[in-house]
N, C-alpha and C positions, 0 to 999 in steps of 0.2 A: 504494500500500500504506500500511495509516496507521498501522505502525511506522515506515515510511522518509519520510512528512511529520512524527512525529513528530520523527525525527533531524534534520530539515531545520529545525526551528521551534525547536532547541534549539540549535544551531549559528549560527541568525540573533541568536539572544540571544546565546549566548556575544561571537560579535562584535560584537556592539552596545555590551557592559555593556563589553569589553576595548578598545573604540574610546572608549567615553564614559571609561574610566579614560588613555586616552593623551591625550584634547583637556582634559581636569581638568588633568592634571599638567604638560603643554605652554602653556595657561595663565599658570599659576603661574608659569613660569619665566619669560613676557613681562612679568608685573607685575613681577618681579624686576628684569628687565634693563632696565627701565624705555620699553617700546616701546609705542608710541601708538597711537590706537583702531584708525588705517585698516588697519597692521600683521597687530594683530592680526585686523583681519577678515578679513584675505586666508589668514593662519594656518589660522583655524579653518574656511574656507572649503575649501582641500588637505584638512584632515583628516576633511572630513566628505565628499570625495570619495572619499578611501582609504577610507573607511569603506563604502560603497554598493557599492565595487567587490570589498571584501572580503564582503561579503552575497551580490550577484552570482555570486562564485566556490563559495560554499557553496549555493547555492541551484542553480545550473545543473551542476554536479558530476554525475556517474553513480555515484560511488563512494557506499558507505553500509556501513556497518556487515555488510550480508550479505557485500557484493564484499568485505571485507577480511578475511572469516572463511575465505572459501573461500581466497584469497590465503595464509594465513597454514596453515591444515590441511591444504593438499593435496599440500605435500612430503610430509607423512607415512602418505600412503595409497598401498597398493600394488595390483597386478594381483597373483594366484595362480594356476599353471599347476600341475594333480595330476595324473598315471598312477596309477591305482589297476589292482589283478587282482582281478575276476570270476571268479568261478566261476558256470559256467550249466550248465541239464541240459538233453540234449538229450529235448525232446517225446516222440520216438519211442523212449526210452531202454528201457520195458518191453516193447516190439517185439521190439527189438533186443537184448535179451538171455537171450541165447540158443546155447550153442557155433556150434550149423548156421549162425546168420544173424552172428556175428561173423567167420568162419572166410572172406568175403564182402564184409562191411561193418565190418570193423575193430571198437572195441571203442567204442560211442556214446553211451557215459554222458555224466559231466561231462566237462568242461574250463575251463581257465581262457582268458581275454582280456582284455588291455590296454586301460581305458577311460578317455579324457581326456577330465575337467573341467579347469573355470576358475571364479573367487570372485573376493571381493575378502577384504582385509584391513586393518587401522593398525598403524605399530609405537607401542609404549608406553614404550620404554628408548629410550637411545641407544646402548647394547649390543645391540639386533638383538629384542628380544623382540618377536612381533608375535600380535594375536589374530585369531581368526576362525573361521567355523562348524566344528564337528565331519563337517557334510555335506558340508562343502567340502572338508575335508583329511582328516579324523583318519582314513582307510584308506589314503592315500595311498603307493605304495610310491616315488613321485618326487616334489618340491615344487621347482615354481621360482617366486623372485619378485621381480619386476620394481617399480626404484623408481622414480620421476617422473624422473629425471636420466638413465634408462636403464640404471643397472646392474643384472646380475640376478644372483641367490643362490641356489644351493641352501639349503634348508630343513632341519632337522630337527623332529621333534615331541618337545616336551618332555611333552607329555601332553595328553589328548584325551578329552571325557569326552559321551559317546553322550544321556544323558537330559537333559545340559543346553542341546546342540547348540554345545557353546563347546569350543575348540582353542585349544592355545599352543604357536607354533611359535619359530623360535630360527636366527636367521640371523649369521653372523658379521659384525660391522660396528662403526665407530669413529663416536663423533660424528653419528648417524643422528640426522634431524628425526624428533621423536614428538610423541602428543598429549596433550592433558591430558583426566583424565578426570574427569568433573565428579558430581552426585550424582543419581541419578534420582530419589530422593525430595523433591525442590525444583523436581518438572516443573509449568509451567503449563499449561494444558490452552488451546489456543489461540496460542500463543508459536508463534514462527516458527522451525522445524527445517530443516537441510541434509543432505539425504543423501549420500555420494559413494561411488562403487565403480566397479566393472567389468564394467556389463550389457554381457552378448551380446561379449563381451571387447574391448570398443572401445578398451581402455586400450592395447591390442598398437600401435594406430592410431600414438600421439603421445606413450605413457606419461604420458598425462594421465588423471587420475582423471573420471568423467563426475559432473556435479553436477546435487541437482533440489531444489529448495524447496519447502517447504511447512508445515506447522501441525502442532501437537498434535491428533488429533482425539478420543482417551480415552485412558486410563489405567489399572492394572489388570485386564487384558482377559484373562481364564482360557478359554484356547484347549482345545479337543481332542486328544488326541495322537496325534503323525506318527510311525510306524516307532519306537515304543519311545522316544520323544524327547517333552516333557514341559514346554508351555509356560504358566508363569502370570506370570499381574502381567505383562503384555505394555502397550509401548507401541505405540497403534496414532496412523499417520499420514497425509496424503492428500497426503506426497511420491511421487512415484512410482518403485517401487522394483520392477525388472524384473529378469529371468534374469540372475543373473554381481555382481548387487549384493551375495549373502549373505557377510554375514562384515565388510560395510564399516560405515563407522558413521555412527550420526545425531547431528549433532551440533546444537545452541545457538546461538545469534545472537554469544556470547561466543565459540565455537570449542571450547568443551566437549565431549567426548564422551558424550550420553543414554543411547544405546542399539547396539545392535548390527543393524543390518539383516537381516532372517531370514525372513521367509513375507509371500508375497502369497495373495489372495483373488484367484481369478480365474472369471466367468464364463463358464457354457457352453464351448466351445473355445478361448476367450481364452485364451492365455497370457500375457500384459501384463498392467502394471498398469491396475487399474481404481478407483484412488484406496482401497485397501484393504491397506495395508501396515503390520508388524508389527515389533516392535523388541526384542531383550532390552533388560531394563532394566540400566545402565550397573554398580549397586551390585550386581548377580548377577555380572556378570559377574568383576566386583572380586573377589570370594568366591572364586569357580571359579577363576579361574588364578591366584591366591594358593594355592590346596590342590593345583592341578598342578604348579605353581612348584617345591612341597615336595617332594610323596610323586609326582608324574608319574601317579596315577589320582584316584579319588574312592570314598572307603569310606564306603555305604551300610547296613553288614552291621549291622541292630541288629532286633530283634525289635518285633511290638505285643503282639500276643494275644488278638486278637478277626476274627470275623468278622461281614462287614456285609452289607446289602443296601440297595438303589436303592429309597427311598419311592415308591411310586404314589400316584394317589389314596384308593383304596380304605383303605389304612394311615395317610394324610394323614386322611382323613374320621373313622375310628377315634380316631386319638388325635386326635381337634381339632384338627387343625392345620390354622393359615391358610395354606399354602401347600404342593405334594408335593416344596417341595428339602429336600434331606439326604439323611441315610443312618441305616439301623434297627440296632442292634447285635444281632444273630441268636446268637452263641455269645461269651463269655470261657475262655481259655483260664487255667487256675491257676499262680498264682507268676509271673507274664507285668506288664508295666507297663500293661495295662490293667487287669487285678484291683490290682494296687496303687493304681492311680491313681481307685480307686474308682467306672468304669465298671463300667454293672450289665446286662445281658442287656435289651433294649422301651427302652433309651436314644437318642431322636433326636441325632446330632452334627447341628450346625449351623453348625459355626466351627470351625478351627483353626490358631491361633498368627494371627487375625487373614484367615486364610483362609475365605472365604464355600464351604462344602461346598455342592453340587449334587446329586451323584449318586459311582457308587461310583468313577466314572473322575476326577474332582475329586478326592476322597479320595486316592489311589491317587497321583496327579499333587503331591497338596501333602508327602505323605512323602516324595517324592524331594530335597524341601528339608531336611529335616533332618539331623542325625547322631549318632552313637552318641554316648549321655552327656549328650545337650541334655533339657531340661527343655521340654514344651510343654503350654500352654494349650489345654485342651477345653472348647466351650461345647455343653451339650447342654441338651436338653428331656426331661423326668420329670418327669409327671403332671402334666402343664400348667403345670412352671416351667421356666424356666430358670436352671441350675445350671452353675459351670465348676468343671472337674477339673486338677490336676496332674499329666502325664505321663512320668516319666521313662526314656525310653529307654535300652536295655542292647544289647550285643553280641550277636547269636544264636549 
């Protein structure tokens, strides 16, 4: 790997430049004490052995900077065990409802059932806060979690928030190993990531977190949304990141925390990974359970005041435009922070707050980032220019 010859070739320098400062100053003290030539050659003969063999030891080592990352982060990664209640309906539910056919077959609507997942998670305090996906826990009516030393804890949710797929749970504990959370916007694209969690819940095995390496492979990746859940600015990576990983995190060559491990790409029947794995970015997540931390939800509730549609070609070709992404503004609604904000009805969006718009589900996806009373940036297109607006959002 040629970060880990890099480490190798910087490690032989170190001891080089620290051996040639110990045979400098060893030296010196010979001319001091006034010791004769042969002396000294035998001197500096030792030191230029201890020196080879200190090269040697750096050079033949396994350990590197990744093995000391995982060493150092993986007290703070846990295993999650959830009981969540289902409610299911049964198929034949309009059959069977019926007085004559229940009087028979009992009453076969819904019902609830008991259903156990497993995730992973990190704690972040050493008071017990730990994060991790909203799919993993935030319905959970039990949470236990299991730490690398083998204790296990019940859980609480301190708040759980469905569109961002981020959960913050809350275990009781003293002096718990956590981690640090590093900044996602300082990602390099190529830099070598560690994933760790608990695919297919192998962690129950040894209470050892399962670790996988690998690179940055992009960077702001505006995904599609899963079940009312709303991923943008995603890191994506070619660690591989399987069943039982969500909720664990990716971390940095430093032992940083990047991202949050959350959705694979899988083909055809595959359920594994197939080097297509996806991460929140470390600074969303900061946000989110900063606002859960507080209020335990996330308030959404602010008005625009327009309605849009999905550019085709057809509207693309119309107004000239070199490309059919965006979205068309169809209605403004009056006294609304879109008529203040001086959106005009035939206005292409194309950006906001830095968000590249697509289509109406992009749209749709990037307001779930804001909140009421924030001020955002509109880049739109009118009459073959482009123009940005001021939008200040208000409470509905």
């Amino acid at each position: 790997m040629i970060r880990n010859k890099n480490l190798i070739t910087i490690g032989i320098i170190i001891a080089v430049l620290t051996a040639a400062v110990y045979i400098s100053s060893e030296l010196n003290l010979i001319n001091v004490s006034g010791v004769n030539d042969n002396n000294k050659n035998v001197v500096f003969a030792q030191l230029q052995d201890q020196k080879d063999k200190n090269i040697d030891e750096i050079t033949n080592s396994r350990r590197n900077i990744l093995t000391e990352t995982v060493k150092n982060v993986s007290p703070s990664i846990v295993g999650i065990n959830v009981i969540e209640i289902r409610e299911y309906k049964d198929p034949f539910f309009s059959f069977f409802d019926d007085p004559f056919f229940q009087r028979f077959f009992g009453n076969r609507g819904t019902y609830n059932q008991e259903v156990k997942g497993l995730g992973s998670g990190y704690i972040i305090s050493s008071d017990g806060y730990i994060v991790t996906n909203d799919h993993v826990a935030g319905n959970a009516t039990k949470i236990t979690v299991t730490l690398t030393d083998g204790r296990q804890f019940d859980a609480k949710i301190i708040g759980s928030d469905n569109a961002s797929d981020i959960c913050l749970l809350k275990i009781n504990g003293d002096d718990l190993p956590f981690v640090t959370l590093g900044n996602s916007d300082d990602i390099i694209i190529g830099e070598w990531v560690i994933a760790l969690g608990n695919p297919f819940g192998l962690f129950e095995l040894n209470d050892k977190p399962t670790v996988t390496v690998g690179v940055v492979s992009a960077t702001g990746m505006n995904l599609d949304a899963i079940n009312n859940r709303y991923y943008l600015n995603m890191i994506q990576t070619d660690a591989s990141i399987n069943g039982g990983n969500s909720g664990g995190p990716l971390v940095n060559s430093l032992g940083e925390v990047i991202g949050m491990n959350t959705l694979i790409f899988t083909s055809g029947n595959n359920s594994g990974s197939i080097g297509l794995g996806f991460a929140i970015p470390v600074n969303k997540v900061k946000r989110i359970i900063a606002e859960l931390k507080e209020k335990g939800s996330i308030d959404r509730n602010f008005e625009i005041g327009m309605r849009i549609q999905t550019i085709d070609e057809g509207i693309a070709k119309y107004y000239h435009l070199n490309s059919a992404k965006g979205v068309i503004v169809t209605k403004i609604y009056p006294n609304t922070p879109a008529e203040r904000g001086g959106i005009e009805v035939g206005d292409i969006i194309v950006d906001v707050e830095g968000f590249k718009i697509n289509n109406e589900n992009t749209m749709f996806s990037v307001f779930h980032e804001f909140r009421a009373g924030q001020t955002i940036t509109v880049k739109i297109i009118r009459e073959e220019k482009e123009l940005t607006k001021q939008m200040k959002l208000v409470k509905g």
